[in-house]
mmCIF file of the N, C-alpha and C atoms, coordinates in Angstrom:
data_MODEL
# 
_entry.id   MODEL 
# 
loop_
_atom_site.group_PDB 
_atom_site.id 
_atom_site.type_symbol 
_atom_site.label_atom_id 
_atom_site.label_alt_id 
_atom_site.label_comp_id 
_atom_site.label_asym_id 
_atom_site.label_entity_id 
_atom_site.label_seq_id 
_atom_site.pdbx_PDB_ins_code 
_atom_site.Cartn_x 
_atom_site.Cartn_y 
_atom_site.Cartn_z 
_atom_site.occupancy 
_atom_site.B_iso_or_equiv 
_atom_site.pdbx_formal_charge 
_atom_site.auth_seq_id 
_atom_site.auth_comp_id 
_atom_site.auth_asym_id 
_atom_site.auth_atom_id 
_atom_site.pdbx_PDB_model_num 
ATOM 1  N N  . UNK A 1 1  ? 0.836 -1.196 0.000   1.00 0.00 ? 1  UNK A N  1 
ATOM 2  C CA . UNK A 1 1  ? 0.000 0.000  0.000   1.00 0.00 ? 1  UNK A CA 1 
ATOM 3  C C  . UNK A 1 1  ? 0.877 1.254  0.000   1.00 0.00 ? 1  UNK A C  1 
ATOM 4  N N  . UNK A 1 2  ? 1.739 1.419  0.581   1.00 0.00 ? 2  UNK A N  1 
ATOM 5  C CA . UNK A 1 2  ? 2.643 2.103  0.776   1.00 0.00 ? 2  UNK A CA 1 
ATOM 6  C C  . UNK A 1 2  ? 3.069 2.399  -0.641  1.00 0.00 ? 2  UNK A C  1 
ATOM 7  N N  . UNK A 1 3  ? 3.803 2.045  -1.543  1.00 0.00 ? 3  UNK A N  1 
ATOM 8  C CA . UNK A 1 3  ? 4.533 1.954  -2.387  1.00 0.00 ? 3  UNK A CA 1 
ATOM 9  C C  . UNK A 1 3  ? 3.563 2.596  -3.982  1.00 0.00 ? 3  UNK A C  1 
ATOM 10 N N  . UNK A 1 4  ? 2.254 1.788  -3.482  1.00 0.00 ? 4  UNK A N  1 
ATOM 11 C CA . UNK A 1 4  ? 1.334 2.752  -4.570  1.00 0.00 ? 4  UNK A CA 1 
ATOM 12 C C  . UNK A 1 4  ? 0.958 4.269  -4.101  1.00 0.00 ? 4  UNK A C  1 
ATOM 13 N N  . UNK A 1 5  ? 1.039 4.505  -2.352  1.00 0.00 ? 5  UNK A N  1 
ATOM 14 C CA . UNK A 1 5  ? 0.838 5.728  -2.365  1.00 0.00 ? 5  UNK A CA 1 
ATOM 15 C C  . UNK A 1 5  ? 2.265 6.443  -2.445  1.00 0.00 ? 5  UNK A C  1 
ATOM 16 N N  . UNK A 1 6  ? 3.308 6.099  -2.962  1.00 0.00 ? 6  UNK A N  1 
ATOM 17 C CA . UNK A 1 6  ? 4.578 6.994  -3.201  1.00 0.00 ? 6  UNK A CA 1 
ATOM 18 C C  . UNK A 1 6  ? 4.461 7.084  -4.977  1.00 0.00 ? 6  UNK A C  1 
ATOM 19 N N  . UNK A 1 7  ? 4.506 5.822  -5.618  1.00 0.00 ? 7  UNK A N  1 
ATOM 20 C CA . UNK A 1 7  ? 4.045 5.958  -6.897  1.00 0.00 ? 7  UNK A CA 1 
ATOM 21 C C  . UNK A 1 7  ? 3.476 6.924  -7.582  1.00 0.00 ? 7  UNK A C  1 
ATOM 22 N N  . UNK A 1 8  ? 2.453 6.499  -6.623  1.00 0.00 ? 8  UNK A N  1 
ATOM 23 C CA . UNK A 1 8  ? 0.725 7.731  -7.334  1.00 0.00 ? 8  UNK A CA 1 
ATOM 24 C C  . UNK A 1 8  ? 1.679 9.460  -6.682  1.00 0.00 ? 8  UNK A C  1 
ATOM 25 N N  . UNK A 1 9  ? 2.545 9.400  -5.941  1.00 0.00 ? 9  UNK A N  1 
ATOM 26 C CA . UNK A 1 9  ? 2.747 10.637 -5.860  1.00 0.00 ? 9  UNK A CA 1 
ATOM 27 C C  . UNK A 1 9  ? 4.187 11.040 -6.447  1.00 0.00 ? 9  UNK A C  1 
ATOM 28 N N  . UNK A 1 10 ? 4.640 10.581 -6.722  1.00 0.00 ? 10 UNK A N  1 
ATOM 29 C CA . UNK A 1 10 ? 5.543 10.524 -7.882  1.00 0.00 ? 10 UNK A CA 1 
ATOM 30 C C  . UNK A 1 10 ? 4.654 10.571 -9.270  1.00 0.00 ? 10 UNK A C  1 
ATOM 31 N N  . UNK A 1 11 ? 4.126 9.699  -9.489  1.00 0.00 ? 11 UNK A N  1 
ATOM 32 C CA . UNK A 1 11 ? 3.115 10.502 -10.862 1.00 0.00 ? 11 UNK A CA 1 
ATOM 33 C C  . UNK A 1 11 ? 2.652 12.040 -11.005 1.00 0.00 ? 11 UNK A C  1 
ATOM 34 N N  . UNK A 1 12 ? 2.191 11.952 -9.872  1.00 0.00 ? 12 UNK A N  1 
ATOM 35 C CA . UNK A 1 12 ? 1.320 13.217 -9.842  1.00 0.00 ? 12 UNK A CA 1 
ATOM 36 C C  . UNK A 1 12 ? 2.937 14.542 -10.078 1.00 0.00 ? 12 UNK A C  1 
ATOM 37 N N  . UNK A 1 13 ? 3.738 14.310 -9.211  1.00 0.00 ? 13 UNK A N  1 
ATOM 38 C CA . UNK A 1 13 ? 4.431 15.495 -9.275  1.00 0.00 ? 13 UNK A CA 1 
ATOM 39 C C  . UNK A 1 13 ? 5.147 15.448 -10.868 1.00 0.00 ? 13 UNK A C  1 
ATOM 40 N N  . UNK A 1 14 ? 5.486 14.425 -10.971 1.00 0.00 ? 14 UNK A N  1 
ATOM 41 C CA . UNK A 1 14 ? 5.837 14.160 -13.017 1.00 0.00 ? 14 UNK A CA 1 
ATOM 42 C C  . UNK A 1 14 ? 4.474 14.479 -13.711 1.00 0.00 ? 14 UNK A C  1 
ATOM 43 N N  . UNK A 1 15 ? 3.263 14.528 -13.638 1.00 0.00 ? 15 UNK A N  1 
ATOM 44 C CA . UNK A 1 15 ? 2.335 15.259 -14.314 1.00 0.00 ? 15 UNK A CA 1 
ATOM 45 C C  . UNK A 1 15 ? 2.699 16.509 -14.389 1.00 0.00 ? 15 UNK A C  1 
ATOM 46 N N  . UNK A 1 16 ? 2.834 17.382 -13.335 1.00 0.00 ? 16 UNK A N  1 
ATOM 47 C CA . UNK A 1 16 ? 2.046 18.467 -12.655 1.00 0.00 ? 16 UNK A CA 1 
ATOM 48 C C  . UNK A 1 16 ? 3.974 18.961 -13.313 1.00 0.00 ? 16 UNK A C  1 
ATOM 49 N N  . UNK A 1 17 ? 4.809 18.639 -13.153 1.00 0.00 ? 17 UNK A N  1 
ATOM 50 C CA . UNK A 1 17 ? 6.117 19.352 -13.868 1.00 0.00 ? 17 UNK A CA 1 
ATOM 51 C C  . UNK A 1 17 ? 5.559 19.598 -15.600 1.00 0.00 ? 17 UNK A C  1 
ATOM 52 N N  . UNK A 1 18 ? 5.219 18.114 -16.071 1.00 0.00 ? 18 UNK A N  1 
ATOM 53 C CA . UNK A 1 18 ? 5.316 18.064 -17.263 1.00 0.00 ? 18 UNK A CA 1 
ATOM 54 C C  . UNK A 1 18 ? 4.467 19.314 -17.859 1.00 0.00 ? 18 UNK A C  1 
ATOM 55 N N  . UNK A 1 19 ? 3.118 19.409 -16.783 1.00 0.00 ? 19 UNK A N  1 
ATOM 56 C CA . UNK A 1 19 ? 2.033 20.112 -17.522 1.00 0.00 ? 19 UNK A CA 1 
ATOM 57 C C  . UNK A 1 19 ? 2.820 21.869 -16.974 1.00 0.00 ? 19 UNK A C  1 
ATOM 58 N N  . UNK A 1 20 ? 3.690 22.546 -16.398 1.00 0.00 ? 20 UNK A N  1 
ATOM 59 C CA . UNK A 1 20 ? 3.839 23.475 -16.125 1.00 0.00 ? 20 UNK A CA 1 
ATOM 60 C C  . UNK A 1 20 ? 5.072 23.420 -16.982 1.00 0.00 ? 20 UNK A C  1 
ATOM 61 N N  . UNK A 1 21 ? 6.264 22.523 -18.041 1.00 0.00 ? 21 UNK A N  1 
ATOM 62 C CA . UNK A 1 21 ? 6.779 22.918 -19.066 1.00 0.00 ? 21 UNK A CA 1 
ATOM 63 C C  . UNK A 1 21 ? 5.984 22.946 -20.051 1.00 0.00 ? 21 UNK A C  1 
ATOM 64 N N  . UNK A 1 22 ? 4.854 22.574 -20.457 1.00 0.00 ? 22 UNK A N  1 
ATOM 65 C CA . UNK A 1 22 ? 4.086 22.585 -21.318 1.00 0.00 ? 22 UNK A CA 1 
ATOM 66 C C  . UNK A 1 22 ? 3.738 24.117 -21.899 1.00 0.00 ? 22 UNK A C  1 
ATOM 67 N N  . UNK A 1 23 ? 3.092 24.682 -20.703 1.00 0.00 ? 23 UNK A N  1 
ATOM 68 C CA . UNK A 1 23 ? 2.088 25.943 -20.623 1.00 0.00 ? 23 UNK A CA 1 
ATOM 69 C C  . UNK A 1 23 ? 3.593 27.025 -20.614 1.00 0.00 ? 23 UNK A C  1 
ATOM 70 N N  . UNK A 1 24 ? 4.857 26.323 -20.104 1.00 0.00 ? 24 UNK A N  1 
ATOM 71 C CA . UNK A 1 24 ? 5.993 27.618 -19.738 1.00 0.00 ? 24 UNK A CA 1 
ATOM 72 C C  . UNK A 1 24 ? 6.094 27.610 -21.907 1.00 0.00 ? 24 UNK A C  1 
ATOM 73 N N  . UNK A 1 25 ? 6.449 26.677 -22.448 1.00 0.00 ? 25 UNK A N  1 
ATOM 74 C CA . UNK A 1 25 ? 6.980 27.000 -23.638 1.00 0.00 ? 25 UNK A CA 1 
ATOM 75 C C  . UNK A 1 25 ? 5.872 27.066 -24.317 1.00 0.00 ? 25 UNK A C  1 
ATOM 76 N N  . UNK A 1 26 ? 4.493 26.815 -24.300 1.00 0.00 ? 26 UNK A N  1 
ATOM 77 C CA . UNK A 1 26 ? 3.538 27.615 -25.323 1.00 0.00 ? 26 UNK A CA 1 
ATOM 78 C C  . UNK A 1 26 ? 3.434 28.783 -24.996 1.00 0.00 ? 26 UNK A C  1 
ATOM 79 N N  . UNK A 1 27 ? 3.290 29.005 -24.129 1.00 0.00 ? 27 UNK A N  1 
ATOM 80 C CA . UNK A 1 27 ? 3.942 30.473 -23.799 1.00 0.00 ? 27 UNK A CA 1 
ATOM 81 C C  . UNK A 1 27 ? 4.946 32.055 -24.141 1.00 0.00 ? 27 UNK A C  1 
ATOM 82 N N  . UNK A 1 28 ? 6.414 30.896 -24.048 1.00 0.00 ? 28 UNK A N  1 
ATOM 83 C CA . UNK A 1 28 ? 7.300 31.460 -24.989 1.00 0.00 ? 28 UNK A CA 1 
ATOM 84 C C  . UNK A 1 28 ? 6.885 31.052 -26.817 1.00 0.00 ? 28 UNK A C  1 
ATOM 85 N N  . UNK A 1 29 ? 6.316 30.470 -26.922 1.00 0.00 ? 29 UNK A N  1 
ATOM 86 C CA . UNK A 1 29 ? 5.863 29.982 -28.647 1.00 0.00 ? 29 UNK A CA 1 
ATOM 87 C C  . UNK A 1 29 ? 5.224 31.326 -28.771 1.00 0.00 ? 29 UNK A C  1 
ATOM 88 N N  . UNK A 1 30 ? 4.163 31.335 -28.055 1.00 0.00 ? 30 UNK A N  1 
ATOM 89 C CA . UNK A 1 30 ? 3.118 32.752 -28.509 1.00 0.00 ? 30 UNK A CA 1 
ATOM 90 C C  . UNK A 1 30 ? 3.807 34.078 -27.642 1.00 0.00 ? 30 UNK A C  1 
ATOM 91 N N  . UNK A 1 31 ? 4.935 34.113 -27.324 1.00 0.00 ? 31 UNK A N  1 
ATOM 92 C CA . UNK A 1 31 ? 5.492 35.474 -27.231 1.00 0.00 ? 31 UNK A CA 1 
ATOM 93 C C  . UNK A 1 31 ? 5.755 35.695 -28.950 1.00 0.00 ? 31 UNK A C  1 
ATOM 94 N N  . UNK A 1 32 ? 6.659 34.661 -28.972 1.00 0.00 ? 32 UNK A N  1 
ATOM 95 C CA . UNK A 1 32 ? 7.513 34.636 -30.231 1.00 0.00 ? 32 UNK A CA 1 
ATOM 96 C C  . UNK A 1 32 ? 6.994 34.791 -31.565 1.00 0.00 ? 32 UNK A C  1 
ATOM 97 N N  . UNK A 1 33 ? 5.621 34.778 -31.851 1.00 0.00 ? 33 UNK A N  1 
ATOM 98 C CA . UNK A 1 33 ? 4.972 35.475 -32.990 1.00 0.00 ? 33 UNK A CA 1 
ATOM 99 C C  . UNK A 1 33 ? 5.009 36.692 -33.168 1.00 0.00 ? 33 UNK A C  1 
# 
């Protein structure tokens, strides 16, 4: 039990990075027009 609740929170923080480089470089994309 343990190990899925470190998992699931290790996912979550690798979501939650991925989705805040996401939004950082569409970002810089639509400066850059």
């Amino acid at each position: 039990m343990d190990t899925m609740h470190y998992l699931f929170l290790e996912g979550c923080s690798v979501l939650i990075n991925y989705w805040k480089f996401l939004s950082l470089s569409q970002s810089v994309s639509l400066c850059s027009l």
